[in-house]
Legacy VTK file of the C-alpha trace (Angstrom):
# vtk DataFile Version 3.0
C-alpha trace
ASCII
DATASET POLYDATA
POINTS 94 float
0.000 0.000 0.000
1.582 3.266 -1.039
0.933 6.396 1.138
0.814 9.994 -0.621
3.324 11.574 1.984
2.238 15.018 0.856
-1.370 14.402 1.445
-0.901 12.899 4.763
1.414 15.431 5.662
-1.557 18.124 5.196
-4.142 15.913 6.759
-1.799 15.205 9.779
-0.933 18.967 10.649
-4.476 20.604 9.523
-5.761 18.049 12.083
-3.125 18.937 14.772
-3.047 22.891 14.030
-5.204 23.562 17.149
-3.785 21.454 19.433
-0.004 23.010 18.459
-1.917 26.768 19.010
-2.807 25.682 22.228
0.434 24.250 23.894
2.294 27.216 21.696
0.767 29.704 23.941
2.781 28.741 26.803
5.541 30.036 24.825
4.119 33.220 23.448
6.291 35.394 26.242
9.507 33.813 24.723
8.416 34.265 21.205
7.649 37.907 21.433
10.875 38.456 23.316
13.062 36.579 20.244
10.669 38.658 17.573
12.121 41.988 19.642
15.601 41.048 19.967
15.661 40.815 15.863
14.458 44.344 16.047
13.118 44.517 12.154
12.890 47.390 10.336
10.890 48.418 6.790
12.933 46.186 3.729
14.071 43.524 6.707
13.141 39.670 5.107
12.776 36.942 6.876
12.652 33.546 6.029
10.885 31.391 8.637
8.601 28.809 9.586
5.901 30.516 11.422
2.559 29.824 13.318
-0.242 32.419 13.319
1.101 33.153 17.065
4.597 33.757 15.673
3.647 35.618 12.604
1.087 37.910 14.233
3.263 39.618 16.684
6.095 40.270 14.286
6.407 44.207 12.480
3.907 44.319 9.680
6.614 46.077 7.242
9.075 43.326 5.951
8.918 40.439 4.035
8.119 37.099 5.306
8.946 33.716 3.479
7.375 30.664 5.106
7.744 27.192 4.754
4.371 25.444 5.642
2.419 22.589 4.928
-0.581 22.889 6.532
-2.861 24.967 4.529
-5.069 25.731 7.497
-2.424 27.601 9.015
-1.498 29.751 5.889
-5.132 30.638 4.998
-5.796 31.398 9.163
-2.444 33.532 8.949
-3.771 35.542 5.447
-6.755 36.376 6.956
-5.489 37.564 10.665
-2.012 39.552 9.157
-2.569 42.877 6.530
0.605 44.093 6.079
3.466 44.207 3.396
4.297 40.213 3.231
4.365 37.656 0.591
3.926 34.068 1.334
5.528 30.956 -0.419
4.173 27.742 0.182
6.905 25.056 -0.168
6.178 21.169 -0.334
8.045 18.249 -1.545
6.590 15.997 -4.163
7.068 12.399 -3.604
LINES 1 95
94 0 1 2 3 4 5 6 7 8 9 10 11 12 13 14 15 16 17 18 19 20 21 22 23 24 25 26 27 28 29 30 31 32 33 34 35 36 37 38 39 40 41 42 43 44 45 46 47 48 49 50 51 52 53 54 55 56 57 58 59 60 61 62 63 64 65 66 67 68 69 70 71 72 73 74 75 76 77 78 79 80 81 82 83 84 85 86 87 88 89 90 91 92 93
């Protein structure tokens, strides 16, 4: 039996996106202190992999690459963060 990795891959972390948001609030303090310490300015990129928690509390003027494969967290993340950022979804084809 062969297994589309990609597929399960979304099905797996779409299903375990609110659990992860839960626990990852326990570490929202930390976060915000590592966002502040990188002290971004306008034209600053970053390339990261990010969680709406993460992505919401970081400056709304630089450019944010993100590596996801749950889609459920990209589309939640679109629709909570207006600001200057561009999102690229990368996934591996098996």
């Amino acid at each position: 039996m062969r297994i589309n990795t990609s597929r399960w891959n979304r099905v797996r972390y779409t299903a375990l996106t609110p659990i992860y948001d839960i626990i990852g609030r326990v570490f929202t303090k930390f976060r915000k202190l590592s966002i502040d310490g990188l002290q971004l300015t306008r034209g600053d990129k970053v390339l990261n992999y990010f969680t709406n928690a993460l992505f919401s509390n970081i400056n709304r003027s630089f450019e944010a690459i993100a590596k996801e494969t749950g889609l459920e967290v990209v589309s939640n993340t679109i629709a909570d963060f207006r600001g200057n950022y561009r999102i690229v979804i990368l996934t591996k084809q098996y």
